[in-house]
Z-matrix of the N, CA and C atoms (Angstrom, degrees):
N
C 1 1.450
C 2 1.520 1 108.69
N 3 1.387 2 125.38 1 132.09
C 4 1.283 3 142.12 2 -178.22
C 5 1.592 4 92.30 3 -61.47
N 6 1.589 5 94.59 4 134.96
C 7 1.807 6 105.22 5 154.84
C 8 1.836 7 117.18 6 -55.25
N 9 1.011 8 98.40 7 133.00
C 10 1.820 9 100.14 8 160.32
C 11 1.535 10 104.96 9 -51.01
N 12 1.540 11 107.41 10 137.78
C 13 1.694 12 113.03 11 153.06
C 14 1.528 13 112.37 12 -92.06
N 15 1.685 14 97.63 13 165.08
C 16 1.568 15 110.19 14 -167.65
C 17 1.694 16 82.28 15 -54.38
N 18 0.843 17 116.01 16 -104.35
C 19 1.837 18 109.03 17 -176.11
C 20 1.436 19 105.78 18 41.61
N 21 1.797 20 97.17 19 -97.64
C 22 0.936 21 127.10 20 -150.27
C 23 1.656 22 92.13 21 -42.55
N 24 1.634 23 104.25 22 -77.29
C 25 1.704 24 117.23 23 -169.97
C 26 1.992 25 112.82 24 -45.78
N 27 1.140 26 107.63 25 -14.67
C 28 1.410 27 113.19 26 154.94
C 29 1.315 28 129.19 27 -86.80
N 30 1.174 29 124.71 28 -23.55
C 31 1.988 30 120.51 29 179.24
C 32 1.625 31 80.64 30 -88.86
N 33 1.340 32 130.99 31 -56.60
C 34 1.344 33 108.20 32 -155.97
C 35 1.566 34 116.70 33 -81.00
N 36 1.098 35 123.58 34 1.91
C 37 1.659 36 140.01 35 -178.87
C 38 1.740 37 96.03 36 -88.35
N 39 1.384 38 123.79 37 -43.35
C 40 1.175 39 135.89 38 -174.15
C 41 1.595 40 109.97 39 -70.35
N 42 1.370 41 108.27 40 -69.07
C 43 1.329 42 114.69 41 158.23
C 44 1.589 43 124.64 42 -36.88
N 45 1.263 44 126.47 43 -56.60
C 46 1.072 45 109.51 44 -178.85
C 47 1.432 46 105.70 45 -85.23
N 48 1.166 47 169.17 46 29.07
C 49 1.304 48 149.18 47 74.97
C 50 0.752 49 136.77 48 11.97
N 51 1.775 50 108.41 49 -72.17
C 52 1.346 51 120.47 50 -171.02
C 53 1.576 52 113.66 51 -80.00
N 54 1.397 53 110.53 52 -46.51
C 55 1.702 54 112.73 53 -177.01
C 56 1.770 55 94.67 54 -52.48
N 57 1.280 56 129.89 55 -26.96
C 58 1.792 57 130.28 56 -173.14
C 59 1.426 58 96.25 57 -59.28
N 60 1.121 59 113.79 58 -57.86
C 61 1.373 60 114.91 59 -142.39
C 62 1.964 61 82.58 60 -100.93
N 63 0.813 62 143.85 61 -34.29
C 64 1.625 63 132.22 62 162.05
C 65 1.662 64 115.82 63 -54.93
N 66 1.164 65 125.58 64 -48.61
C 67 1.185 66 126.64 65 171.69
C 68 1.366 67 120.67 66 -65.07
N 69 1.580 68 125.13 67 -47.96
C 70 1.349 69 130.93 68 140.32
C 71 1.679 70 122.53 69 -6.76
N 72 1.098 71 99.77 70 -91.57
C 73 1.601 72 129.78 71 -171.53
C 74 1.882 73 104.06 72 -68.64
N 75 1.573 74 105.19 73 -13.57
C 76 1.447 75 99.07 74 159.80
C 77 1.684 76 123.23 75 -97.82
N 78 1.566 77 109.78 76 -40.13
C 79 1.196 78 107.50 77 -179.96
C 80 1.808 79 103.32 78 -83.81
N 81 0.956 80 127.90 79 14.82
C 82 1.674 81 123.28 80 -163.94
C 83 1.729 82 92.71 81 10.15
N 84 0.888 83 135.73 82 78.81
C 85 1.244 84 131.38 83 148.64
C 86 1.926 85 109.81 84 -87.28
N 87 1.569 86 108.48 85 150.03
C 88 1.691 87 105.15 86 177.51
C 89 1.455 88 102.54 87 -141.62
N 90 1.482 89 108.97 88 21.25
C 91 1.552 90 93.59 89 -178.64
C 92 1.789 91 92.14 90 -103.11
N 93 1.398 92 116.83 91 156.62
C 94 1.665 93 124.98 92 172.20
C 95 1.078 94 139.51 93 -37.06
N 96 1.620 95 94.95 94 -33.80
C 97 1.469 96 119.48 95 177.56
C 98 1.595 97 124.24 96 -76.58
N 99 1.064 98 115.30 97 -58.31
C 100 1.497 99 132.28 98 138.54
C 101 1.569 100 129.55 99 -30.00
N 102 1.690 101 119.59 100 -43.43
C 103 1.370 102 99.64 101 153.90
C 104 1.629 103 123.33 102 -82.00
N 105 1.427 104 118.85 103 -20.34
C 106 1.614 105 100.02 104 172.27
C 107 1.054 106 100.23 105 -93.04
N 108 1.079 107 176.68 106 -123.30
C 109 1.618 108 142.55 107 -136.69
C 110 1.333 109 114.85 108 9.22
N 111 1.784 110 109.97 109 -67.82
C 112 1.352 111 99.18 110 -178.82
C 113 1.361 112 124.60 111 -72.50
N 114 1.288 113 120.70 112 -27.95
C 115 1.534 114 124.97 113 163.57
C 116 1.140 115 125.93 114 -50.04
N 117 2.062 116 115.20 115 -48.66
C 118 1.873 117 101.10 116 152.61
C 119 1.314 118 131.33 117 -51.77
N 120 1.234 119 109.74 118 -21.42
C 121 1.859 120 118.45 119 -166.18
C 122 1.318 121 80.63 120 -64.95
N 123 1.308 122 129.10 121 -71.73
C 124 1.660 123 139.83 122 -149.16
C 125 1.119 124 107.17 123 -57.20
N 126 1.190 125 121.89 124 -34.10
C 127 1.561 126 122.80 125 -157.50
C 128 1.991 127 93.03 126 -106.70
N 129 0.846 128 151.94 127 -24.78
C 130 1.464 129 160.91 128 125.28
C 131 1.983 130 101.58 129 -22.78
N 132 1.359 131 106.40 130 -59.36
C 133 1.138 132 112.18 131 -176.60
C 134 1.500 133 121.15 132 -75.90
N 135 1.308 134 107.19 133 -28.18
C 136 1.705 135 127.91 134 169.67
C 137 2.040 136 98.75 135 -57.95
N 138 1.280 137 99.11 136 -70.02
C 139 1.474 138 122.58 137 -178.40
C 140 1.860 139 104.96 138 -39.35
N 141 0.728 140 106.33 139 -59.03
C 142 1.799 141 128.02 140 173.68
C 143 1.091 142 111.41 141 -53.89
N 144 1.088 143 131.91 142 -19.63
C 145 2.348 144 142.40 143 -158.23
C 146 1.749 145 66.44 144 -105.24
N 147 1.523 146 116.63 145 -79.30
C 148 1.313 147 120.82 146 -113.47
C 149 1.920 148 89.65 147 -99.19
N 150 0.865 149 81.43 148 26.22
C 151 2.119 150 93.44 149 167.18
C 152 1.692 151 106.04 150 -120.24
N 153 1.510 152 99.29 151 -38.10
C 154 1.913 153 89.03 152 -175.16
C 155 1.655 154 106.06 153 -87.03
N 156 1.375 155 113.73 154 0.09
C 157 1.782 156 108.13 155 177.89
C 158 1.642 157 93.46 156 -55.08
N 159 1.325 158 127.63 157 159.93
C 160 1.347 159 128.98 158 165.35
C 161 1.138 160 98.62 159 -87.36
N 162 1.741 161 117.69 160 154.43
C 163 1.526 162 139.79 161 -178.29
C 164 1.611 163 82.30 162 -104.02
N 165 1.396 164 103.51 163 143.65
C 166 1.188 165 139.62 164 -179.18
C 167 1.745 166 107.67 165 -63.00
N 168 1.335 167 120.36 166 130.47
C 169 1.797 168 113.00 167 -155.07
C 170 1.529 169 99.46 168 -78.21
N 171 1.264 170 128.23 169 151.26
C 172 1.366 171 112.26 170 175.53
C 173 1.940 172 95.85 171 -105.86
N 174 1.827 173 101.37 172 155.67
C 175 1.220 174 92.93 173 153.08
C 176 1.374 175 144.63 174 -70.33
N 177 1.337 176 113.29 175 175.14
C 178 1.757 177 89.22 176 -152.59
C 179 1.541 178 76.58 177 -106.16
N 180 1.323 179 120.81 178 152.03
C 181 1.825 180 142.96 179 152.19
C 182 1.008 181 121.87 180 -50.47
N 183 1.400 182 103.05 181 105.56
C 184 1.529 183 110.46 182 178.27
C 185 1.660 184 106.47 183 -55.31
N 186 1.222 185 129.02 184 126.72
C 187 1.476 186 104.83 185 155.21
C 188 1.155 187 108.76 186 -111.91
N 189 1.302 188 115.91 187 148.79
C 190 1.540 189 134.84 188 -168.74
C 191 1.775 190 111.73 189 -99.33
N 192 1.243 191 114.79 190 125.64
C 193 1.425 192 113.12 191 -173.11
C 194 1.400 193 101.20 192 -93.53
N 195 1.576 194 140.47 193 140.83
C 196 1.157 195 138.81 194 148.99
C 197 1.760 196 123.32 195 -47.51
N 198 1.014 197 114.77 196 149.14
C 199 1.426 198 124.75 197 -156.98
C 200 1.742 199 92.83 198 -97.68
N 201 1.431 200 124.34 199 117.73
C 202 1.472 201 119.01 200 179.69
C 203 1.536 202 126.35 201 -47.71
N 204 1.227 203 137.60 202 141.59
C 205 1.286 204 161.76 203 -164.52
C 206 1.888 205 86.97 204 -46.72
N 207 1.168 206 131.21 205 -41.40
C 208 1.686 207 109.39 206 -173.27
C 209 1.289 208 103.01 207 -96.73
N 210 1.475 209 137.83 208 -10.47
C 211 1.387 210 133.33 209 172.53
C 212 1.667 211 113.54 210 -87.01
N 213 1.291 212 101.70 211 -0.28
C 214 2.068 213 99.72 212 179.32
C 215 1.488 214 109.24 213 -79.23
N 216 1.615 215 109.16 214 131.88
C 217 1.317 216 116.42 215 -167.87
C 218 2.235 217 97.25 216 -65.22
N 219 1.141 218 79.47 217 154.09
C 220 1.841 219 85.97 218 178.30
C 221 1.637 220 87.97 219 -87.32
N 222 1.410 221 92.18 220 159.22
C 223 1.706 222 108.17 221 179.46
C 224 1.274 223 104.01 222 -86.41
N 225 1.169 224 116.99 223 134.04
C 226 1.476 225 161.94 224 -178.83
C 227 1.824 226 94.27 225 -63.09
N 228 1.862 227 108.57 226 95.21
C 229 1.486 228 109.78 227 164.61
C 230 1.852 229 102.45 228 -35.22
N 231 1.679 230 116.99 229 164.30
C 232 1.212 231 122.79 230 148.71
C 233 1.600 232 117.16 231 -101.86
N 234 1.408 233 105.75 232 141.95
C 235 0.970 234 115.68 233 -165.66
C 236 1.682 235 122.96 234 -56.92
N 237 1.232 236 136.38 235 114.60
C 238 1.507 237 122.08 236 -172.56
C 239 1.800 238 94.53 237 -41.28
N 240 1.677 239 79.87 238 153.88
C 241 1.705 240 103.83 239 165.06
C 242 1.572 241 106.64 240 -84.47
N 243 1.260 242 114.60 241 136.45
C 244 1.405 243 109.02 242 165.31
C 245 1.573 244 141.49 243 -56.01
N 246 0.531 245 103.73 244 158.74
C 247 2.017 246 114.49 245 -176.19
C 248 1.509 247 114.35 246 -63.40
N 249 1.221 248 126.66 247 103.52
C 250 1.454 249 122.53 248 -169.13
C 251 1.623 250 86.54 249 -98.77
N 252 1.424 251 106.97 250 144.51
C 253 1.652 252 124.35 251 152.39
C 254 1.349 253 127.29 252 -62.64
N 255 1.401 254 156.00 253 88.83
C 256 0.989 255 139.94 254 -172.98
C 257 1.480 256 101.69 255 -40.97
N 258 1.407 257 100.50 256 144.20
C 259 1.849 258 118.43 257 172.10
C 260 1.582 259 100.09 258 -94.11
N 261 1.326 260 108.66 259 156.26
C 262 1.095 261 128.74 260 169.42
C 263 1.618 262 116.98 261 -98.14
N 264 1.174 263 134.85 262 170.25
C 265 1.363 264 142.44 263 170.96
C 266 1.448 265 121.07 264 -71.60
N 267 1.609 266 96.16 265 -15.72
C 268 2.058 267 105.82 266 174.38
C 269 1.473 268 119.56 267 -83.26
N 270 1.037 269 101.02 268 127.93
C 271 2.159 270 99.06 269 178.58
C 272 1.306 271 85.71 270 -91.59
N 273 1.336 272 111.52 271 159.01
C 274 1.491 273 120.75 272 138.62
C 275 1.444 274 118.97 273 -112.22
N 276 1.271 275 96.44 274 144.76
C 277 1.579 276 135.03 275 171.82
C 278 1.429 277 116.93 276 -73.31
């Protein structure tokens, strides 16, 4: 399962906040029962925002096919090293 993006964990962090404290301050309810109700709603509703944000598209993988057994280039001889002169023990001046 893909990580959440900041996005996502922001509309639904936001959302469920706000629907808390809107549903709150609309139903004034104060009995226990009544605020977690509304606290699952929010957090159901938080969950719900921050699933329909779109995930960011990925690029798609190139895959690379191997080239068949009579089209593979032959390996490339290396080039001889050149011919050194043996040196002698005399410098010149």
């Amino acid at each position: 399962m893909p990580r959440p993006t900041a996005a996502q964990l922001a509309y639904g962090s936001l959302t469920v906040i706000a629907s808390t404290l809107a549903m709150l301050l609309l139903s004034q309810t104060s009995s226990g029962a009544g605020i977690a109700v509304i606290a699952v709603a929010a957090l159901v509703l938080g969950l719900l925002v921050a699933l329909t944000v779109p995930m960011p598209k990925r690029t798609p993988t190139v895959v690379r096919r191997s080239a068949p057994a009579s089209r593979v280039a032959a390996p490339v001889p290396a080039a001889p090293e050149p011919v050194r002169e043996p040196t002698s023990g005399v410098t010149s001046r």
